[in-house]
TORKOL-4160 file (C-alpha; in steps of 0.2 Angstrom, whole numbers, padded with zeros to 4 digits, m for minus):
236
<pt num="1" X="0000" Y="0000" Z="0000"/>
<pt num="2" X="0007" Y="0016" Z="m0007"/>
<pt num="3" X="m0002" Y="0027" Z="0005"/>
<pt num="4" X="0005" Y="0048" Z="0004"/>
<pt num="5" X="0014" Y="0051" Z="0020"/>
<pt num="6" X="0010" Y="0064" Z="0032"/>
<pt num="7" X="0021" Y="0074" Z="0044"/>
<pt num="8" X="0017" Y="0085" Z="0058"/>
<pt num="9" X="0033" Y="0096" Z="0065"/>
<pt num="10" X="0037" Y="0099" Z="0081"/>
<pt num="11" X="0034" Y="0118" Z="0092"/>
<pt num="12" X="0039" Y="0131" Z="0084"/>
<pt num="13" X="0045" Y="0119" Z="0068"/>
<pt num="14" X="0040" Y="0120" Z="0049"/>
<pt num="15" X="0044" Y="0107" Z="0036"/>
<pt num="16" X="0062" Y="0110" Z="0038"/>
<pt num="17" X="0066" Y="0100" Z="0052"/>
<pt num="18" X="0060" Y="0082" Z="0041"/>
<pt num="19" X="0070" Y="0087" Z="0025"/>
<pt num="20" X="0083" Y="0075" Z="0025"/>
<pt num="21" X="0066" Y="0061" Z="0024"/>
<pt num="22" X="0054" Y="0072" Z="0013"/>
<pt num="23" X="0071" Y="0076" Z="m0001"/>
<pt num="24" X="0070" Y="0056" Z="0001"/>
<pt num="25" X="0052" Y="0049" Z="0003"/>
<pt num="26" X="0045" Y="0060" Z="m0010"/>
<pt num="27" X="0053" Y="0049" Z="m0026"/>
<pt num="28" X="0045" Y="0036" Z="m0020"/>
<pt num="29" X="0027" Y="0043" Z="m0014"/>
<pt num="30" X="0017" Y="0057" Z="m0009"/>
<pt num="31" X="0024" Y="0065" Z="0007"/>
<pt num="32" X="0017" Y="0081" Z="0013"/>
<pt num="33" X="0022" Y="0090" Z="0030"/>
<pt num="34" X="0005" Y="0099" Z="0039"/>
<pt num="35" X="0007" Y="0115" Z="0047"/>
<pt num="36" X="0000" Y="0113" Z="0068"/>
<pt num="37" X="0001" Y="0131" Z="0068"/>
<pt num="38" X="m0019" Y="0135" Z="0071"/>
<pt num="39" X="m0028" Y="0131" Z="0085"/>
<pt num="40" X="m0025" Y="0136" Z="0105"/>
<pt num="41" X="m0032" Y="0118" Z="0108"/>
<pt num="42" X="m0023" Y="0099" Z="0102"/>
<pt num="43" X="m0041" Y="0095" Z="0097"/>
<pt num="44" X="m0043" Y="0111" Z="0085"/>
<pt num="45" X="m0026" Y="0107" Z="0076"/>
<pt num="46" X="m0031" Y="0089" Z="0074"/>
<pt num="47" X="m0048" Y="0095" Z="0066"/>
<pt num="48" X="m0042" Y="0107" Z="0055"/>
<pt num="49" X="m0030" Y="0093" Z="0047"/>
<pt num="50" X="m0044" Y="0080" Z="0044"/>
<pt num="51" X="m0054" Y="0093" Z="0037"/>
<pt num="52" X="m0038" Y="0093" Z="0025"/>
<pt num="53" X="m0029" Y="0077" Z="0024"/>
<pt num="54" X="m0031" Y="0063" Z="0012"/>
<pt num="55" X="m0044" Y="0050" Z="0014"/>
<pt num="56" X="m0029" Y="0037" Z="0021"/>
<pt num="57" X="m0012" Y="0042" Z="0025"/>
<pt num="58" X="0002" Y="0036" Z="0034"/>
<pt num="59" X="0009" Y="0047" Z="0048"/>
<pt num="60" X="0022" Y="0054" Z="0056"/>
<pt num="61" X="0024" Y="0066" Z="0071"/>
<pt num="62" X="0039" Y="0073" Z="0079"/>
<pt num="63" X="0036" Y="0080" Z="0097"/>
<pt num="64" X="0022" Y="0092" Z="0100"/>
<pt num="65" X="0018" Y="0084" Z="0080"/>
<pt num="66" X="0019" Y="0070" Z="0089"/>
<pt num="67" X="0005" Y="0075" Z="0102"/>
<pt num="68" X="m0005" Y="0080" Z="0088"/>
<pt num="69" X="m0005" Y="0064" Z="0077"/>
<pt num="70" X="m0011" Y="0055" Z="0095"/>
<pt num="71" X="m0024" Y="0067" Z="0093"/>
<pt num="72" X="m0028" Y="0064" Z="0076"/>
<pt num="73" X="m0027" Y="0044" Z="0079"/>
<pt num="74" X="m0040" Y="0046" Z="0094"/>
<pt num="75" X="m0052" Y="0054" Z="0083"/>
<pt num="76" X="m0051" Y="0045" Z="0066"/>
<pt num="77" X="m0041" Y="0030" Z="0065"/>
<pt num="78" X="m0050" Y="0023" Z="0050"/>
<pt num="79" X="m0039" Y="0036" Z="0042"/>
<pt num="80" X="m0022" Y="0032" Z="0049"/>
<pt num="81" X="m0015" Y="0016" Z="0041"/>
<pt num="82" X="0001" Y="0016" Z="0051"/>
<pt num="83" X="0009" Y="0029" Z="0064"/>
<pt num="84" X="0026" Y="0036" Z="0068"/>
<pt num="85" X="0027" Y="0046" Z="0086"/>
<pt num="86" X="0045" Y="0053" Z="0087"/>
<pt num="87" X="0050" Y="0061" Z="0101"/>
<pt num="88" X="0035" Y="0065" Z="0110"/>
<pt num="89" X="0024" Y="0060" Z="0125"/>
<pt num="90" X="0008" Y="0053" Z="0126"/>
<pt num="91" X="0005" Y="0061" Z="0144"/>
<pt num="92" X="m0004" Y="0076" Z="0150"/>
<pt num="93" X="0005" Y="0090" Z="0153"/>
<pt num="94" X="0012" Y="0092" Z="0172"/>
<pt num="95" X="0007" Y="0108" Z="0181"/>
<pt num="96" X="0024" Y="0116" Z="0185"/>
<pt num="97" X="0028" Y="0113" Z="0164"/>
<pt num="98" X="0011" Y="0122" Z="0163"/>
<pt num="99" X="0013" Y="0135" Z="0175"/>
<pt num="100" X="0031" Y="0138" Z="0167"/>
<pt num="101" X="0023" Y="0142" Z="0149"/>
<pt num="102" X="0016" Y="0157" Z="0156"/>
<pt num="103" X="0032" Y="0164" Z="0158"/>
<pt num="104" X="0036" Y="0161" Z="0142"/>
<pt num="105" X="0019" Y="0167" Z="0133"/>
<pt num="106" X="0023" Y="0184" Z="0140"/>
<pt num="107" X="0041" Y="0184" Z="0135"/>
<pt num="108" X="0034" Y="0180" Z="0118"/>
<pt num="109" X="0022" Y="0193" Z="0117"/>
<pt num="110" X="0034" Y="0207" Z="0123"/>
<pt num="111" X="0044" Y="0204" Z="0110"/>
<pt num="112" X="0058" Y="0192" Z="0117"/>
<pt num="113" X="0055" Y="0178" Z="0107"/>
<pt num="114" X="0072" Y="0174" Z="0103"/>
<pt num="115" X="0076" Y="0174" Z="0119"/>
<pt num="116" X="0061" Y="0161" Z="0125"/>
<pt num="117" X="0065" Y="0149" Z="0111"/>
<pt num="118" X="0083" Y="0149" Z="0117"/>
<pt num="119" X="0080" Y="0145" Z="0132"/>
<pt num="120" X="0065" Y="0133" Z="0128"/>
<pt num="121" X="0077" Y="0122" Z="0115"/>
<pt num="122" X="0091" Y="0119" Z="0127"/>
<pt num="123" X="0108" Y="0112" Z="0120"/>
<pt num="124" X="0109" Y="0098" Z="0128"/>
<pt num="125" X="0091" Y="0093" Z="0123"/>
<pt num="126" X="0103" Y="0088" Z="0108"/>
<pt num="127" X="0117" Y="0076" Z="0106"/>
<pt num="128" X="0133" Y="0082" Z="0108"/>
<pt num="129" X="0144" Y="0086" Z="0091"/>
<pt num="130" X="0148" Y="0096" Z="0079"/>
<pt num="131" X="0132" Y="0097" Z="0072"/>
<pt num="132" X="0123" Y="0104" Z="0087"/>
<pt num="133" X="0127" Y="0120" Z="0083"/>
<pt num="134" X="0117" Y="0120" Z="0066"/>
<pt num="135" X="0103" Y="0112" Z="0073"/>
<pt num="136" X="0100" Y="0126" Z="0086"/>
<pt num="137" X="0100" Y="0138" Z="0073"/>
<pt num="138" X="0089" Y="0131" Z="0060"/>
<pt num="139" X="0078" Y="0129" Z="0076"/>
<pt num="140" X="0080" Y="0145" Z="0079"/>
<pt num="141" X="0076" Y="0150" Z="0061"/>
<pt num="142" X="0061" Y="0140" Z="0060"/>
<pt num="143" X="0055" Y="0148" Z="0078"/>
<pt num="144" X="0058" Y="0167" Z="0071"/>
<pt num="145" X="0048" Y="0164" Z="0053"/>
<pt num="146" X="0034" Y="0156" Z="0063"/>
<pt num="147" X="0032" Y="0172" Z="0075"/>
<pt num="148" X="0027" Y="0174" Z="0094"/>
<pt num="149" X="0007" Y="0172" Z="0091"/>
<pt num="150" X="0011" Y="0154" Z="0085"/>
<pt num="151" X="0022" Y="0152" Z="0100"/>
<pt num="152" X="0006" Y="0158" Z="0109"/>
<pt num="153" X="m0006" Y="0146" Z="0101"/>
<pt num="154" X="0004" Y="0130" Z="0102"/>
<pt num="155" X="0010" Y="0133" Z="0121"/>
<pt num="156" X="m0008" Y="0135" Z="0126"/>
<pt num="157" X="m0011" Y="0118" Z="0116"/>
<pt num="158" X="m0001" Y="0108" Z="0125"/>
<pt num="159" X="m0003" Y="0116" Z="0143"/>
<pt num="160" X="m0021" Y="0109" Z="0139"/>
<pt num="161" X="m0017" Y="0093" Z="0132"/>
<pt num="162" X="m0027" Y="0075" Z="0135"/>
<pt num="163" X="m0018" Y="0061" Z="0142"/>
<pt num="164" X="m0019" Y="0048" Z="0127"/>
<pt num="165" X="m0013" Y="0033" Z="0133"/>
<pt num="166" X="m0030" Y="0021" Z="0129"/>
<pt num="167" X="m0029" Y="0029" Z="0110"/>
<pt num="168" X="m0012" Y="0021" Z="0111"/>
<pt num="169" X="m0018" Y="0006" Z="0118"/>
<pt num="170" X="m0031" Y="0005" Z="0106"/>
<pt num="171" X="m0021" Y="0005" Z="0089"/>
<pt num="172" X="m0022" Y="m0006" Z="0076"/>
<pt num="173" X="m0009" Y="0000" Z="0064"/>
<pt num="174" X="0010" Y="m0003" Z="0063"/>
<pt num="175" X="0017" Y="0010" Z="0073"/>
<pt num="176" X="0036" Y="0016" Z="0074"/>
<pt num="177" X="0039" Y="0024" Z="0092"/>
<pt num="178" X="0057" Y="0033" Z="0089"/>
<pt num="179" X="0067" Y="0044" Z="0098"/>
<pt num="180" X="0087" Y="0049" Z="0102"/>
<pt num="181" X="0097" Y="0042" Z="0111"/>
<pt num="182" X="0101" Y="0057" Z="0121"/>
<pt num="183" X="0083" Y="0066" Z="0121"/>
<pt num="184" X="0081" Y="0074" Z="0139"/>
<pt num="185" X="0064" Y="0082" Z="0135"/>
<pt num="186" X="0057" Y="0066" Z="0132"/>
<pt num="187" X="0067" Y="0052" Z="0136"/>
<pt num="188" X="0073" Y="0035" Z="0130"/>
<pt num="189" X="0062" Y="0028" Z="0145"/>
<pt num="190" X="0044" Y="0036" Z="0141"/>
<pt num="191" X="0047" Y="0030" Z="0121"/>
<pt num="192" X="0047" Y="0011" Z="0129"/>
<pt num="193" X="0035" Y="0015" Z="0140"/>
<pt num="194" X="0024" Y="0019" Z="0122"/>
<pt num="195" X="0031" Y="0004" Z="0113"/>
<pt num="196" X="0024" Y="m0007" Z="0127"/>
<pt num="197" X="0005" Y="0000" Z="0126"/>
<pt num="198" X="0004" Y="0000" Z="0106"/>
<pt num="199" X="m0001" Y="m0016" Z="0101"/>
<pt num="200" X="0009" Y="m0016" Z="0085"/>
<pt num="201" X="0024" Y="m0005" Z="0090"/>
<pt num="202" X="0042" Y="m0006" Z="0086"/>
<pt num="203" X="0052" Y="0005" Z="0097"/>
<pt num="204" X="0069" Y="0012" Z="0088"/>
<pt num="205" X="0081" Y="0024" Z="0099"/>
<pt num="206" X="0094" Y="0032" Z="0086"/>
<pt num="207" X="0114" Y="0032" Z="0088"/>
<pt num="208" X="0119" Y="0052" Z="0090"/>
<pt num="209" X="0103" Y="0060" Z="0091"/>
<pt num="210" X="0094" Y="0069" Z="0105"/>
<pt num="211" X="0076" Y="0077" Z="0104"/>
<pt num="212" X="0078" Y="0080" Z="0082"/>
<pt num="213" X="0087" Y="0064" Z="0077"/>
<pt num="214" X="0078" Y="0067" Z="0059"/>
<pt num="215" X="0091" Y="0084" Z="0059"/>
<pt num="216" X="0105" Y="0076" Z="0070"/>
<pt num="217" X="0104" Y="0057" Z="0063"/>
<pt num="218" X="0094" Y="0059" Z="0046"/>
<pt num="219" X="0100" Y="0044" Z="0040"/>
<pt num="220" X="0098" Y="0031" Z="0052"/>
<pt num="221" X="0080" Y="0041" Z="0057"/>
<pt num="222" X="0077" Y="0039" Z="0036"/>
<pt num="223" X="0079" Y="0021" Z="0038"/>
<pt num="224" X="0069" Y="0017" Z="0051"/>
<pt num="225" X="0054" Y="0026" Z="0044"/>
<pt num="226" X="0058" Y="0017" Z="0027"/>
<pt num="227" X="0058" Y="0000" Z="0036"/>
<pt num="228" X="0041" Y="0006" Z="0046"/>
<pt num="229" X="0033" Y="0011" Z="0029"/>
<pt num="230" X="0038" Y="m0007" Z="0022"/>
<pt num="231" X="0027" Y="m0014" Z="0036"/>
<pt num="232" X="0011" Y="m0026" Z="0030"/>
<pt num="233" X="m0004" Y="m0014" Z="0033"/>
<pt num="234" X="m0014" Y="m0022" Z="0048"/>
<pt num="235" X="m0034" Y="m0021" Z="0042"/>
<pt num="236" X="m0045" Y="m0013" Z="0056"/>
């Protein structure tokens, strides 16, 4: 099944940070990355993308993209014939994060987004090398093209985030649970606790990556989507 690919970026990300996999996927099939930059609510993003989506896709979400394609599994898995959750976590967000935002949000709207996304995107939410360096500032390019009202929008979508660890329970599809080796934001230890509540899953942690292994490691992130894509499609 050649289903079109769909990718969801992370906070503050555009289709930038999957390049390396859509510069390869796409001679092969359809791949498309969706925007999650509309919506103060994880249910309004997901909504807005059905409205807009194929019929049938396969997808991929990396962090709070991740979070979002939960979402979008919870409300219309007919639709979703295999998922990839990168980075993320299928978990409500804790008060202190919560509260923590706030501080943010205003830093944002006073003009001291730069600032707020350098802080938010620490270094060593990455793995250590040479290429750290460039990942931060692409990051921070992505961040300063979006603008603070997107930062706004998506901080107030995750303070208000569901729990959705019985949507996970209940999938059907092959699922690819991924993450870097040296992700601090969400760790090695929360991607197997994913893996052992989907059904289907497979859980991959990649060599010399942290929280972006599709920027840090593109080519052994690359493979393991290419191997989850090969993956029989599961009938619901």
């Amino acid at each position: 099944m050649n289903e079109p690919v769909v990718f969801l970026p992370g906070m503050m990300c555009d289709a930038r940070l999957f390049g390396p996999q859509i510069a390869e996927l796409s001679a092969f099939r359809a791949v498309t990355c969706a925007p999650i930059s509309q919506g103060e609510r994880i249910e309004e993003i997901a909504s807005e993308l059905l409205d807009i989506l194929p019929a049938k896709f396969a997808l991929a979400g990396l962090s709070m993209g991740g979070i979002v394609a939960m979402e979008i599994l919870r409300r219309a898995p007919e639709r979703i014939t295999r998922i990839a959750l990168m980075d993320t976590n299928p978990l409500h967000e804790v008060p202190q994060v919560a509260a923590s935002r706030e501080s943010q949000i205003i830093g944002a709207r006073s003009g001291r987004l730069e600032d707020v996304m350098r802080d938010e995107m620490k270094p060593n939410y990455l793995a250590p090398g040479p290429q750290r360096v460039d990942v931060l500032n692409l990051v921070m390019d992505m961040a300063m093209a979006l603008g603070p009202e997107v930062f706004v929008r998506q901080s107030r979508a995750l303070q208000r985030r569901r729990d959705q660890q019985s949507t996970l329970r209940r999938c059907k599809v092959p699922a690819l649970v991924l993450c870097g080796e040296h992700d601090t934001l969400c760790p090695v230890k929360r991607h197997s606790f994913m893996a052992e509540l989907i059904p289907y899953a497979e859980l991959r942690v990649i060599s010399n990556a942290g929280h972006l292994p599709t920027l840090e490691n593109p080519g052994a992130t690359t493979e393991a989507i290419y191997e989850w894509l090969a993956q029989p499609y599961v009938l619901q």
